[in-house]
DORO-31104 format. One record per residue: x, z, y of N, C-alpha, C in turn. Coordinates in steps of 0.1 Angstrom, whole numbers. Layout:
<pts>
nc1,nc3,nc2,cac1,cac3,cac2,cc1,cc3,cc2
X,Z,Y,X,Z,Y,X,Z,Y
...
</pts>
This chain:
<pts>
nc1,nc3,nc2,cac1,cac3,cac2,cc1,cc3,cc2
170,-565,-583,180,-559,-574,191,-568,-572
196,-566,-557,207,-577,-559,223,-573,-561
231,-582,-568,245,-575,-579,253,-578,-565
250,-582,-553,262,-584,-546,260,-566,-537
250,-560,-536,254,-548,-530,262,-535,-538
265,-533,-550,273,-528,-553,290,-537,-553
292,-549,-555,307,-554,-544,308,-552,-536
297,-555,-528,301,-553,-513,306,-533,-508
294,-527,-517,302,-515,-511,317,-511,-524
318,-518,-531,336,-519,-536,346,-522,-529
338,-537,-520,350,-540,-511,349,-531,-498
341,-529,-493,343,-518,-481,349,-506,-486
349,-502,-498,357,-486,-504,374,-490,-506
377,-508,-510,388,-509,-507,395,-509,-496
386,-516,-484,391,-518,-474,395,-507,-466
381,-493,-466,388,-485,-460,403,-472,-465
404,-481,-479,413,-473,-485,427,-480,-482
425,-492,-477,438,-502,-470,437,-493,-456
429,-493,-446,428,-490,-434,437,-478,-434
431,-467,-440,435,-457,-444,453,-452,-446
456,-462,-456,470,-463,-453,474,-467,-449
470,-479,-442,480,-479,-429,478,-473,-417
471,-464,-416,470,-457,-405,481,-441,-405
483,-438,-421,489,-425,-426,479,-417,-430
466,-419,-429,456,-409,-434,456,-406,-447
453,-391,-452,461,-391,-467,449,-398,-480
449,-396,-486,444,-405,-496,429,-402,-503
430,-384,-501,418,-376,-501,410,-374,-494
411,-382,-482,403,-381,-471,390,-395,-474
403,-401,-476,397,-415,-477,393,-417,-488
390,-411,-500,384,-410,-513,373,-404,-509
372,-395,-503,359,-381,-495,347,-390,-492
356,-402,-479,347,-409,-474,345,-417,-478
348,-425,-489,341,-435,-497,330,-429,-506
331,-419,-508,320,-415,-515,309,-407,-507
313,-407,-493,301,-406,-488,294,-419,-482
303,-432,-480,295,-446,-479,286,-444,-487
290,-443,-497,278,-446,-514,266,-436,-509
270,-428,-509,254,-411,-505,247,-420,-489
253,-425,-481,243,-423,-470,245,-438,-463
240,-448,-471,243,-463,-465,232,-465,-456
221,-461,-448,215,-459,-440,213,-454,-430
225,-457,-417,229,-450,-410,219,-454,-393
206,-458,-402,199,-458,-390,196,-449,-387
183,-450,-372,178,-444,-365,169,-430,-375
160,-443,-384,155,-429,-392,162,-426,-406
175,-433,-408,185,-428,-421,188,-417,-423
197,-416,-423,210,-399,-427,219,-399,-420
217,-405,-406,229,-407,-400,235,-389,-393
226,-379,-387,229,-367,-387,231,-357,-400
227,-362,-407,234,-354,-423,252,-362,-424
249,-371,-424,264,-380,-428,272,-376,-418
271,-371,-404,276,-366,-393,285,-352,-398
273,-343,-404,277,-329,-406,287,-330,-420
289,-343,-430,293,-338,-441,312,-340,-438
312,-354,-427,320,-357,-424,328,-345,-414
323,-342,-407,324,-327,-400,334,-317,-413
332,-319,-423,336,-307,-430,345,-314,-440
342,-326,-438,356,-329,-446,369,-331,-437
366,-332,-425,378,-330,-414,384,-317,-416
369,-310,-416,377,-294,-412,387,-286,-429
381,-295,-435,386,-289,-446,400,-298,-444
406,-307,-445,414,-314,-443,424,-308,-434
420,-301,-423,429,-297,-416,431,-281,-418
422,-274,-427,426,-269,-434,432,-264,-442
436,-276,-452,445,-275,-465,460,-283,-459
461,-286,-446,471,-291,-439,472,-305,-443
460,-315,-445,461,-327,-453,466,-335,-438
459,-334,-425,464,-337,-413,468,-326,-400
475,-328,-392,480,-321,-383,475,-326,-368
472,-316,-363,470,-317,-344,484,-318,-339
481,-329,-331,493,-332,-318,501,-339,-324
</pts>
C-alpha cells in the first residue's frame, strides 16, 4: 500500500481547514467534511458521489440549524 495516500488526505484535511477559515466557515463544519473526504474518496461516476451528495446535504442543514451559519 502506498504511505503517501494517507498525507496526502492529511494535507487536503488541512488545507480545507485553512480554506475554511478564511472564508468564516465555523470549524464544525469543516471537521464534518473532512471526515467525509476520508468515507467517500471516490467521487467517480461509479463511486459514492450521490451518497456523499446527501450526507453533505445534512450537514448543511444541520448547520443551519444549530445557527452554525446564517442566510443573507
Amino acid at each position: 500500500m502506498d504511505d503517501t495516500a494517507p498525507n496526502s488526505l492529511n494535507q487536503q484535511t488541512e488545507l480545507l481547514k485553512s480554506l475554511a477559515k478564511q472564508q468564516q466557515v465555523p470549524v464544525e463544519i469543516a471537521e464534518q467534511m473532512a471526515v467525509l473526504m476520508q468515507q467517500y474518496p471516490d467521487l467517480s461516476l461509479w463511486g459514492s458521489k450521490s451518497e456523499l451528495t446527501g450526507k453533505l446535504e445534512k450537514v448543511m442543514e444541520s448547520a443551519f440549524r444549530n445557527k452554525l451559519v446564517e442566510t443573507g
